[in-house]
N, C-alpha and C positions, 0 to 999 in steps of 0.2 A: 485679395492678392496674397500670395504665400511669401513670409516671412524669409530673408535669407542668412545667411550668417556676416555678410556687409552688413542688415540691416540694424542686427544686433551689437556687431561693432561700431559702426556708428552708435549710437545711441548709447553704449554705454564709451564710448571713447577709448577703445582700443582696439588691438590691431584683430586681424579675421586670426592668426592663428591662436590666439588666446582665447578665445571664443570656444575655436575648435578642439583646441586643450580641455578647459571646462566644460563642453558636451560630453565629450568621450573621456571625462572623466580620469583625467591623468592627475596622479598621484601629485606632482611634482607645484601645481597651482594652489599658491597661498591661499588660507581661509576668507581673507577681504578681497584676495579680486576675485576667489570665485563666488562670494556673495555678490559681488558688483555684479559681475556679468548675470547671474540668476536674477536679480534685479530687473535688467532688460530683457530678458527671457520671460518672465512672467508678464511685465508689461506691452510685451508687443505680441505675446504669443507664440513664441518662436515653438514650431512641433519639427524636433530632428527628423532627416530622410530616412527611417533604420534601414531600408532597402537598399539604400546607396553607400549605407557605412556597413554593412557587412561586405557587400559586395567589392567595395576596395578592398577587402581583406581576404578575398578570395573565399566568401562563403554568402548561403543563404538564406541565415538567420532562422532557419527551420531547424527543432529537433522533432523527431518520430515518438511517439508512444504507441507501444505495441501491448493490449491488453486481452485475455481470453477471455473475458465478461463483462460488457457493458452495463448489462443489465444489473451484476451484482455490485449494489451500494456501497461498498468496500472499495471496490474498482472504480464510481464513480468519485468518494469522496477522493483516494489516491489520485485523480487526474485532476480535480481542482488544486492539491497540492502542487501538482507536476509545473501547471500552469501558473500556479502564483511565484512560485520559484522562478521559471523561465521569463518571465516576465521583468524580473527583476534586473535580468542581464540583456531586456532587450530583444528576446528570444520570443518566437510565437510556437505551437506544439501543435503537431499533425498525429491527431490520433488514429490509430488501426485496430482492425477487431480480429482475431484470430479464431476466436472462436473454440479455442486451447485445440487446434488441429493442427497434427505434425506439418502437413503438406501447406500451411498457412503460416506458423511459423518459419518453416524453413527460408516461403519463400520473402519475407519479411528481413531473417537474419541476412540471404545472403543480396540483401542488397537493391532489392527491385525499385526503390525509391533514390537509390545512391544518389545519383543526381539531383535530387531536390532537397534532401538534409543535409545537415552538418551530423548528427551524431540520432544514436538509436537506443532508446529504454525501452527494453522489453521483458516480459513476465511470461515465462513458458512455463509452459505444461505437459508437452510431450515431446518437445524436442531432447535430442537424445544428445552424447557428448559426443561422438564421431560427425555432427553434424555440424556441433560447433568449430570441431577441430579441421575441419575444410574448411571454414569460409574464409571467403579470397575475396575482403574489403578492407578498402583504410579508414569506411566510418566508422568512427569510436563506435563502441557497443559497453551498452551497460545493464546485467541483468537484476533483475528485480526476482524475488521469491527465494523457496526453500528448497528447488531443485539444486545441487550441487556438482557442478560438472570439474572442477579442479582444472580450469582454463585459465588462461591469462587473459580474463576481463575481470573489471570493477563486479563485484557483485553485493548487494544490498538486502540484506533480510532482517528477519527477528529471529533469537533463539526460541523454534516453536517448541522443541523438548521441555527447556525451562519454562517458558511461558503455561504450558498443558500441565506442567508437575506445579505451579504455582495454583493455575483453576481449583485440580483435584485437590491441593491441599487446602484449600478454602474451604471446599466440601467437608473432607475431612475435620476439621479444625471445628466444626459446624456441629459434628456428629453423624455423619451420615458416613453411611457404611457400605452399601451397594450402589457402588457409583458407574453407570452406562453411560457407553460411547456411540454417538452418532456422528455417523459420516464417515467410518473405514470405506477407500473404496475399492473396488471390485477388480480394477485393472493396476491395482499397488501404486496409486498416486506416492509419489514421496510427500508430498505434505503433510497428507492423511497418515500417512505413513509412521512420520513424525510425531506428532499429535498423540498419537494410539500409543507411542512409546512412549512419551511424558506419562499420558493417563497410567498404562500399566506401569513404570519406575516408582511412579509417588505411589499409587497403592499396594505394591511389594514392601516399599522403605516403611509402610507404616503398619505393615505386618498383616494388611488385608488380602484379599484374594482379587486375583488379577481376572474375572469371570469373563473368558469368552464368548459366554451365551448371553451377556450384557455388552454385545458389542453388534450395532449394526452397521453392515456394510448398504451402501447405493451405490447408483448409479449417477448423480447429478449433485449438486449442492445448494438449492435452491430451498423455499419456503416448502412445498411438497414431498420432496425428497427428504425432508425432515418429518414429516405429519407420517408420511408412510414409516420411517425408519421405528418413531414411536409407536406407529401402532402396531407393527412386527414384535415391538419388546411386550408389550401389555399382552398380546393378543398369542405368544407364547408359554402363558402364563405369570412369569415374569413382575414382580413390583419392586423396581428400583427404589430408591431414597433420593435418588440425587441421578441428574441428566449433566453430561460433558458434553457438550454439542462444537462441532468442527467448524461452524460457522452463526453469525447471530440468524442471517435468513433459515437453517435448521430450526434452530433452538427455539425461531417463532413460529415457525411450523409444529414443533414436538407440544409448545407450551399450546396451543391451539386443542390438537388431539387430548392431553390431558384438561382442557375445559369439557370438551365435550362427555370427558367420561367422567366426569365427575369428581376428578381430583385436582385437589387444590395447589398451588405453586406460590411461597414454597412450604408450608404447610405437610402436604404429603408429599410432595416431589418438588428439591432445587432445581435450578436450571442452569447452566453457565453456559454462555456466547465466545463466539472468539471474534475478534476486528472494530467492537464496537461502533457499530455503524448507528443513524441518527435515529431509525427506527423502532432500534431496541429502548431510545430512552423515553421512547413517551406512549409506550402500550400502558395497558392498563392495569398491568404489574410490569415495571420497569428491570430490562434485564441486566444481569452482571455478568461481564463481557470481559474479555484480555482487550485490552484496546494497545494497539502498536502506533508509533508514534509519526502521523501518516503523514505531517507537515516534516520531519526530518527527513523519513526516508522522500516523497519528494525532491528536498533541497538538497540532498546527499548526491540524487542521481544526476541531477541540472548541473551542477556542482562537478562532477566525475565527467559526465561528458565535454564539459567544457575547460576542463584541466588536459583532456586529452587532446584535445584542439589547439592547447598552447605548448610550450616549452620544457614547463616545469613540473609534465606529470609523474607523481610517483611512481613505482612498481603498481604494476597488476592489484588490488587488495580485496579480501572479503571484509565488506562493513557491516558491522553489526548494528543496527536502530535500536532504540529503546522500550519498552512498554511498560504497562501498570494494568493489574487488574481492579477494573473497576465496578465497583460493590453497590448492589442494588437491591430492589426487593423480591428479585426472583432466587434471592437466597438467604434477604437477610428481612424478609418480611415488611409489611409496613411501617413506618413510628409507630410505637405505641400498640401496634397488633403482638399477638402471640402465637408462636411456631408450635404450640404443641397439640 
């Protein structure tokens, strides 16, 4: 038989609205009666309706997550964040796959779920700003990534510039000298975009040459899409020192191509990752990766959406997340092995 909140009052002896204060979590109930009441809640089992308590508030405790790659582990680890955040307020997450297609996002921003969320995170790819700047909704929107559209929405990234000038200078800092970029892409991704201008800035400042024929562009940014882009650099003529890779799924595909030819990582060629994803860290030279701070940005956007659903949301803002680049042996060698 399902627990009511009489039942819980009862039991702990007070009234049903004090109950219902200490479910939903109102500020204003003392630390002892709301251990009391938790008290009875644990003992009887009380599980709140969240269907019934959004819905008095005139929503339904859905938000959207709108991503263009399921498949990439970077996208999967961000949607565990998304979810452990939302979860926290209560909140369940409806994921979507766009597939980074204009005609997929679009139809996504303008709305085609309205009716079943409260608000919408999503991470474009090719949506453009005149696309944003029609949409005729009142669900919150809150974008994720490094496309920059100068809208009035929340939007949440990392600086990928500094982050890319941080990688190369690790390199740098290393000794390596001829440092290649994989994953410029073909159709002028802003991200990629990004990225390629960290790489070239830090080795201008450091007085190296910025070599465009150590720069490959693709079509995709998958584990393949990296193995090919390497084997274009090698098979050029071409022998880098050091690999910047646009993504870790790249950077496992490049480090791949240079096993099979016979050079060593990082010995004869560094590697560096961007996203830090799980898989970089237990190959069998562990990679060194930008890793972005994926439980922030998460809680940053749960967090924005649901400030916009109340009162007291701020102005519009760009949020910056945090990172660290983190150092592994695909640049800094095993313990005790030697780079020379």
């Amino acid at each position: 038989m399902r627990v009511s909140l009489k039942d819980v009052a009862a039991h702990a002896g007070v009234s049903i609205k004090t109950v219902s204060n200490v479910v939903n979590n109102y500020q204003h109930v003392t630390p002892a009666m709301r251990e009391r009441v938790q008290r009875s809640i644990d003992a009887l089992g009380y599980q709140p309706n969240l269907a019934a308590r959004h819905l008095r508030k005139g929503r339904t405790g859905i938000i959207a997550l709108a991503l263009p790659e399921l498949g990439n582990p970077y996208f999967a680890e961000l949607t565990a964040s998304v979810i452990d955040a939302a979860s926290q307020h209560d909140y369940i997450v409806l994921l979507d796959h766009t597939g980074g297609s204009r005609d997929q996002e679009l139809l996504v921003s303008q709305g085609f779920r309205a009716r079943v969320i409260d608000g919408l995170i999503l991470s474009p790819i090719e949506l453009r700003t005149e696309d944003l700047r029609d949409r005729d909704q009142d669900v919150p929107l809150v974008l994720l990534g490094e496309r920059d559209y100068d809208l009035p929405y929340d939007h949440i990234a990392i600086d990928n510039v500094a982050a890319a000038r941080d990688a190369v200078r690790h390199l740098i800092e290393l000794g390596r000298r001829e440092v290649a970029f994989i994953g410029a892409r073909r159709d002028r991704s802003e991200p990629a975009q990004l990225r390629v201008r960290g790489w070239r800035e830090e080795l201008t400042a450091a007085g190296l040459p910025a070599d465009e024929g150590l720069v490959a562009a693709v079509d995709g940014w998958g584990h393949a899409d990296g193995a090919r882009a390497m084997r274009h650099i090698l098979d050029s003529g071409r022998r880098p020192d050091a690999v910047f890779a646009y993504n870790d799924p790249m950077a496992i595909g490049a480090m791949r191509v240079l096993h099979e030819r016979g050079l060593r990582v990082p010995e004869d060629i560094a590697v560096v990752g961007f996203d830090d994803v799980i898989e970089g860290r237990f190959g069998a030279v562990t990679l060194t990766s930008v890793s972005p701070d994926k439980a922030a940005i998460g809680r940053l956007a749960v967090e924005s959406v649901l400030a916009r659903l109340g009162n007291d949301a701020p102005e519009p803002r760009r949020i910056w997340a945090d990172y660290q680049l983190v150092q592994r042996e695909s640049t800094l060698g095993r313990p005790g092995a030697t780079t020379s």
